[in-house]
C-alpha positions as semicolon CSV with decimal commas, in nm:
position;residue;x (nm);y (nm);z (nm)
1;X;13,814;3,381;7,705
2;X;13,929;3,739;7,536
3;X;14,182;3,793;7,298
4;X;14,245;4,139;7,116
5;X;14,035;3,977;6,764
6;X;13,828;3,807;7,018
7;X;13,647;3,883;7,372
8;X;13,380;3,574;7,367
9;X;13,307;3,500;7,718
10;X;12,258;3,960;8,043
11;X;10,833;3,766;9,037
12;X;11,024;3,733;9,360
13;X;10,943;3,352;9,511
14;X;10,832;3,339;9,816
15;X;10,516;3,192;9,997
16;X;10,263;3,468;9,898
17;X;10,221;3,536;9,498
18;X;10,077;3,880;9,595
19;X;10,371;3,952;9,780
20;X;10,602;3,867;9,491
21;X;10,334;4,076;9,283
22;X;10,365;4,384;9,491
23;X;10,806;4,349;9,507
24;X;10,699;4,403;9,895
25;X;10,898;4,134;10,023
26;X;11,113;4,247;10,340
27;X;11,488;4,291;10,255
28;X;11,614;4,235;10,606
29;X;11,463;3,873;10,580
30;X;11,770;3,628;10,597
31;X;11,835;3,295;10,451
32;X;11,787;3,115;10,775
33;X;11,438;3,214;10,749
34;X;11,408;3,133;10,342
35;X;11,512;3,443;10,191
36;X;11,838;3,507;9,917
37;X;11,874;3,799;9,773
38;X;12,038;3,866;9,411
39;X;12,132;4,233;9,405
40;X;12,139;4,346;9,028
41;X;12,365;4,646;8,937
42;X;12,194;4,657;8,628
43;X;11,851;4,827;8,556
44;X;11,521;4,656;8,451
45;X;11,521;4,538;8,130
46;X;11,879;4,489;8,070
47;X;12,008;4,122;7,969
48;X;12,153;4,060;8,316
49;X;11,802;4,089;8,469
50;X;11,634;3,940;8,171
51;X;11,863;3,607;8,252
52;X;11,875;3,679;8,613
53;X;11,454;3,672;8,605
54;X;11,436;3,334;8,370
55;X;11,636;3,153;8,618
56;X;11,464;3,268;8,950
57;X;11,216;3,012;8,977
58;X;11,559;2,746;8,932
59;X;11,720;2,901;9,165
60;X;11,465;2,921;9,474
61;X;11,413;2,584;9,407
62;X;11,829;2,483;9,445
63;X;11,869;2,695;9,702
64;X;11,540;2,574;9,875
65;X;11,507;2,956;9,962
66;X;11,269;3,253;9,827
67;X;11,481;3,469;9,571
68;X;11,455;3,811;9,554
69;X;11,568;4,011;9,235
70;X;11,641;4,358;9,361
71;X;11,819;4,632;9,079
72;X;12,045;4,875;9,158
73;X;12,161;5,057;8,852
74;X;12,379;5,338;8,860
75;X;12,718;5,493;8,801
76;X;12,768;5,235;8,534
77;X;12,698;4,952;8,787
78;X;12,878;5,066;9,085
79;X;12,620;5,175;9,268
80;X;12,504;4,795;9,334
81;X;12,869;4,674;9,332
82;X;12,909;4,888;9,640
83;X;12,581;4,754;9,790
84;X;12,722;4,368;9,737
85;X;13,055;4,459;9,870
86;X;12,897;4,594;10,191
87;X;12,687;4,238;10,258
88;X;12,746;4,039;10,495
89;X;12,931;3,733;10,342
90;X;12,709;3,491;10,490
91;X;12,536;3,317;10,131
92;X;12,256;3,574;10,184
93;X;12,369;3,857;9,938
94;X;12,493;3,726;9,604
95;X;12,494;3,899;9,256
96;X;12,491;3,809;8,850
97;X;12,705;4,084;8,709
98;X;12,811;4,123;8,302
99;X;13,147;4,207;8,176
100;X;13,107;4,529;8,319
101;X;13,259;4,463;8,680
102;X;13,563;4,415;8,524
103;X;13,555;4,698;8,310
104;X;13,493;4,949;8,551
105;X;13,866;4,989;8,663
106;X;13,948;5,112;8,389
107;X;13,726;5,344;8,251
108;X;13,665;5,518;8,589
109;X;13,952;5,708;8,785
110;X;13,821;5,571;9,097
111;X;13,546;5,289;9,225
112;X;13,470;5,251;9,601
113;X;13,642;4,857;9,561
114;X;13,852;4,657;9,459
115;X;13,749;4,445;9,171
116;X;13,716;4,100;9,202
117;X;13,923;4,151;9,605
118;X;13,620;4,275;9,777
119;X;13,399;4,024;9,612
120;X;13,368;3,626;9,569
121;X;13,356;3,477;9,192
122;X;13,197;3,196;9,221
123;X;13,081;3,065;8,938
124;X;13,127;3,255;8,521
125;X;12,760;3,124;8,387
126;X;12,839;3,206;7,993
127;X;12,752;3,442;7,755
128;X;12,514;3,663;7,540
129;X;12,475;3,766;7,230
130;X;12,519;4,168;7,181
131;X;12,389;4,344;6,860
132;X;12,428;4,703;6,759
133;X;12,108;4,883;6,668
134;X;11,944;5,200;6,472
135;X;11,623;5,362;6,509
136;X;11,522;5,319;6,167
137;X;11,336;5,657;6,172
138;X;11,641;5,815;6,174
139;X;11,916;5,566;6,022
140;X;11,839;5,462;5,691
141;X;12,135;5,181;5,727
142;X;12,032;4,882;5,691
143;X;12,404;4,669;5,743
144;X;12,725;4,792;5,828
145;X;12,915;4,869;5,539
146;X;12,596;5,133;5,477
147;X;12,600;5,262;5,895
148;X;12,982;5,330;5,818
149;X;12,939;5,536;5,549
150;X;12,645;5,720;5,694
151;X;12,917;5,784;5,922
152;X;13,216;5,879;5,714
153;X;12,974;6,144;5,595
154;X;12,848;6,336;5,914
155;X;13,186;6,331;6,104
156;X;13,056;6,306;6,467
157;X;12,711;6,380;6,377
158;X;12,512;6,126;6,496
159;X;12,464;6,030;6,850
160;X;12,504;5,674;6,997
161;X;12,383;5,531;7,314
162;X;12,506;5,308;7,639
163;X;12,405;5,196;7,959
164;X;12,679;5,417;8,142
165;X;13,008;5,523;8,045
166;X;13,260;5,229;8,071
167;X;13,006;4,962;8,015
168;X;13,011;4,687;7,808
169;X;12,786;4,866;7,581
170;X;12,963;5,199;7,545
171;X;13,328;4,973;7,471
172;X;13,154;4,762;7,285
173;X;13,023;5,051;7,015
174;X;13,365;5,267;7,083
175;X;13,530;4,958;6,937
176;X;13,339;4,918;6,652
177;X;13,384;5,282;6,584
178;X;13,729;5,247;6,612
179;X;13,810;4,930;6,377
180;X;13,530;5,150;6,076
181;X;13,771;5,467;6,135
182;X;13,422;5,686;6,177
183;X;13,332;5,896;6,489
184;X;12,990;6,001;6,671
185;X;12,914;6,115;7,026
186;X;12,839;5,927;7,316
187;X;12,551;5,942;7,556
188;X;12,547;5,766;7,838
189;X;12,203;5,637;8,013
190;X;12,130;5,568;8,405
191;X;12,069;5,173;8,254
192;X;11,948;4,969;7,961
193;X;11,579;5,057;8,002
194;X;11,615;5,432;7,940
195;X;11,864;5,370;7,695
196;X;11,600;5,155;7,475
197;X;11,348;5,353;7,541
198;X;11,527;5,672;7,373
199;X;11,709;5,483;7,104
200;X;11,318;5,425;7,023
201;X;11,205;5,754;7,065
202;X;11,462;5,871;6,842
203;X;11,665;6,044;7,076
204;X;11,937;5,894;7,017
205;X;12,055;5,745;6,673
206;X;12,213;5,402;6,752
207;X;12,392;5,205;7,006
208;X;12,459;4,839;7,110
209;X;12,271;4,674;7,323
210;X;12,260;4,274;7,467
211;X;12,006;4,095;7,250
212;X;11,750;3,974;7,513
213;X;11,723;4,357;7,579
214;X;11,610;4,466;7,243
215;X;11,493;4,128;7,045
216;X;11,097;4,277;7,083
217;X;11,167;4,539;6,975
218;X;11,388;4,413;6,632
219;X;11,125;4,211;6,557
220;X;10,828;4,472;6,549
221;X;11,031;4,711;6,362
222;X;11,110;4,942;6,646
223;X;11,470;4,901;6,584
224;X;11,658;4,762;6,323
225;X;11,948;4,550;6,386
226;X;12,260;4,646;6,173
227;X;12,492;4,316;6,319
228;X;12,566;4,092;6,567
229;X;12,917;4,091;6,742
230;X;13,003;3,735;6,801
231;X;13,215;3,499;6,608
232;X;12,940;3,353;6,493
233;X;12,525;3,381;6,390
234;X;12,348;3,377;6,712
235;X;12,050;3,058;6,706
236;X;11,848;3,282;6,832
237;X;11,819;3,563;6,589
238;X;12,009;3,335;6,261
239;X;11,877;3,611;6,004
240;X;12,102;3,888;6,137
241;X;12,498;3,878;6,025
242;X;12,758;3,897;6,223
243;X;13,018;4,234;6,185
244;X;13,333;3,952;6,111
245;X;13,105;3,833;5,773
246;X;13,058;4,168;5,706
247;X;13,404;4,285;5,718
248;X;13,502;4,390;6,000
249;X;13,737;4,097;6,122
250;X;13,811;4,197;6,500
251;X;13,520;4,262;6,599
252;X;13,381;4,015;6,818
253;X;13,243;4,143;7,176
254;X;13,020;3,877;7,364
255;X;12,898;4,021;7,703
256;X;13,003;3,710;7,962
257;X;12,809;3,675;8,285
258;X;12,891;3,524;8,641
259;X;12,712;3,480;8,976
260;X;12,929;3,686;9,279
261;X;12,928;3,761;9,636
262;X;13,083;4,003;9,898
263;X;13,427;3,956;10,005
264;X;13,531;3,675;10,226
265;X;13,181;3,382;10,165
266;X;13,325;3,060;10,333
267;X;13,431;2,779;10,099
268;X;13,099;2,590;10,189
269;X;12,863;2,895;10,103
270;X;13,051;2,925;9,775
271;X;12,995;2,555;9,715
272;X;12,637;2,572;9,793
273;X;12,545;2,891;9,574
274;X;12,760;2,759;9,310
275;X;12,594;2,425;9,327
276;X;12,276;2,579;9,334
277;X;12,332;2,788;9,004
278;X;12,458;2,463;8,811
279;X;12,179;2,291;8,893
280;X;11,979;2,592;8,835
281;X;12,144;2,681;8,432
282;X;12,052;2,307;8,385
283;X;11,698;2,281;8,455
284;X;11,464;2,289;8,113
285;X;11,341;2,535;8,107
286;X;11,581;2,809;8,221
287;X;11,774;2,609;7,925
288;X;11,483;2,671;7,690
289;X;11,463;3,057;7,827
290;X;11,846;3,138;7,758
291;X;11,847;2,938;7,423
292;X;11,609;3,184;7,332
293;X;11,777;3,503;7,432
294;X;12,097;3,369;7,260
295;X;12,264;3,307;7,574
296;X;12,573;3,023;7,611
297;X;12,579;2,835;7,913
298;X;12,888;2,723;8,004
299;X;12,952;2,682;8,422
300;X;13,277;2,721;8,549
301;X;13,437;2,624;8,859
302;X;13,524;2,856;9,099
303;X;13,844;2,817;9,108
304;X;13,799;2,916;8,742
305;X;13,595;3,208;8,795
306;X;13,838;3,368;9,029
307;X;14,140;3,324;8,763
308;X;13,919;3,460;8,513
309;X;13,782;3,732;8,650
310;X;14,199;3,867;8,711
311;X;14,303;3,804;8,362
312;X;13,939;3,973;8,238
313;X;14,065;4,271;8,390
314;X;14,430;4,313;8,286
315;X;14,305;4,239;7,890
316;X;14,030;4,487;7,933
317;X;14,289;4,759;8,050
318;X;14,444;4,695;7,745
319;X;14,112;4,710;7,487
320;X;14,045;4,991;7,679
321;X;14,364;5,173;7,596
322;X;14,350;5,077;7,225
323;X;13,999;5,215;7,249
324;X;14,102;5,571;7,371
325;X;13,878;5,547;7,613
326;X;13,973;5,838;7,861
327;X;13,936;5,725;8,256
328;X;13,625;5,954;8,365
């Protein structure tokens, strides 16, 4: 799915609407008594939770259960890793995690698990679009050829932003840093939602960012989007360019996404949540609600997801490296 020029791979429903409304729904409910839950180590407003949201009303209805979304950002997503990891592996507890999870390992000097032997892959779902972003207040860039030089010229000057160190996000800008030869300094956020909201404010002068996160806010002007980092033009934002048209070859970084659970599900409650999120990616109008955050769908088999979630990590370790991203 990754190569070094190429790493291609982001209202609870239950019987009462107020309860859904209110987010009051009891966690300790289990699925024998209609209840899944979907822990999110990603904050509100990030892609994963964008996606995860569109497709909650699909997947109650495959899974013939009330979903609950609950997010548990921190530490770069460990903090909900860890939750996940200490479920019971019963079909109860599952998870859709980004390219982070296996990114973690090697950007922290230690996690509280092993990644993917404490969990279950069970299904990789596809991918989104990422785009790298300036407050236009305080970047007059308007492409990349202009952001590099704007960087050339203020030698780590200006600041850029992530969801956590060793995210997606932060490799993702570290890399395109690296391949322009220009420097700035990091600032890692507690999640996507503060991060946007200070790359607004002006806080913070760019950063890169999954494009369901920040799409609103491209298209009122809030932010201006300096390029895409897929191979191609997403469909769902055609007018912005791609880095690789705009010179920078290697760069391609598309932030994949997969559906997990804790450590040791049994082969029947892998086939019924994976069943359930086919069916789920392939009803209308979750297909009509990713095509419009840019988001590939592409289900894999389990079997599939398990081999790629290994080899995810090992090339990883090595972007990482060429990166000089220091373990923190």
């Amino acid at each position: 799915m990754i190569s070094t020029q190429s790493f291609s791979r982001r209202s609870i429903l239950a019987a009462s609407a107020a309860t859904i409304a209110a987010g009051a729904w009891p966690l300790t409910v289990s699925a024998q008594s209609g209840t899944v839950r979907f822990i999110l180590p990603n904050a509100t407003g990030s892609g994963v939770d964008a996606t995860t949201r569109a497709a909650q009303p699909a997947l109650s209805k495959a899974l013939n259960a009330a979903v609950v979304v609950e997010n548990q950002p921190g530490a770069g997503g460990v903090v909900g890793l860890q939750a996940l990891a200490r479920s019971a592996p019963d079909g109860n507890t599952l998870s859709i995690v980004s390219s982070n999870v296996v990114i973690l390992p090697s950007v922290l000097k230690s996690v509280p698990f092993d990644m993917p032997g404490d969990f279950t892959p069970i299904a990789v779902i596809g991918a989104t679009p990422m785009v790298l972003v300036v407050n236009p207040a305080k970047v007059s860039a308007t492409n990349s050829k202009e952001l590099i030089a704007l960087l050339k010229s203020k030698p780590g000057a200006l600041n850029f932003a992530s969801g956590g160190n060793g995210t997606i996000l932060h490799l993702a800008t570290e890399l395109f840093l690296e391949q322009a030869g220009v420097t700035a300094k990091h600032i890692p956020y507690k999640g996507v939602g503060p991060m946007v909201t200070d790359l607004i404010g002006g806080q913070v002068e760019f950063g890169t960012a999954a494009l369901p996160s920040v799409q609103s806010h491209i298209k009122s002007g809030a932010l201006r989007a300096i390029g895409t980092l897929g191979a191609q033009r997403t469909p769902a934002a055609p007018e912005i360019p791609t880095f690789v048209e705009q010179g920078l070859s290697n760069l391609v970084v598309d932030a994949w996404l997969a559906v997990i659970g804790p450590k040791g599900m049994s082969a029947d409650n892998v086939k019924k949540a994976h069943d359930a999120v086919a069916a789920a990616f392939s009803d209308p109008a979750v297909m009509d609600a990713m095509a419009k955050q840019g988001t590939t769908i592409r289900i894999g088999t389990s079997a599939q997801a398990q081999s790629e979630f290994k080899s995810e990590l090992a090339k990883y370790a090595s972007l990482v490296k060429k990166a000089g991203i220091e373990p923190q």
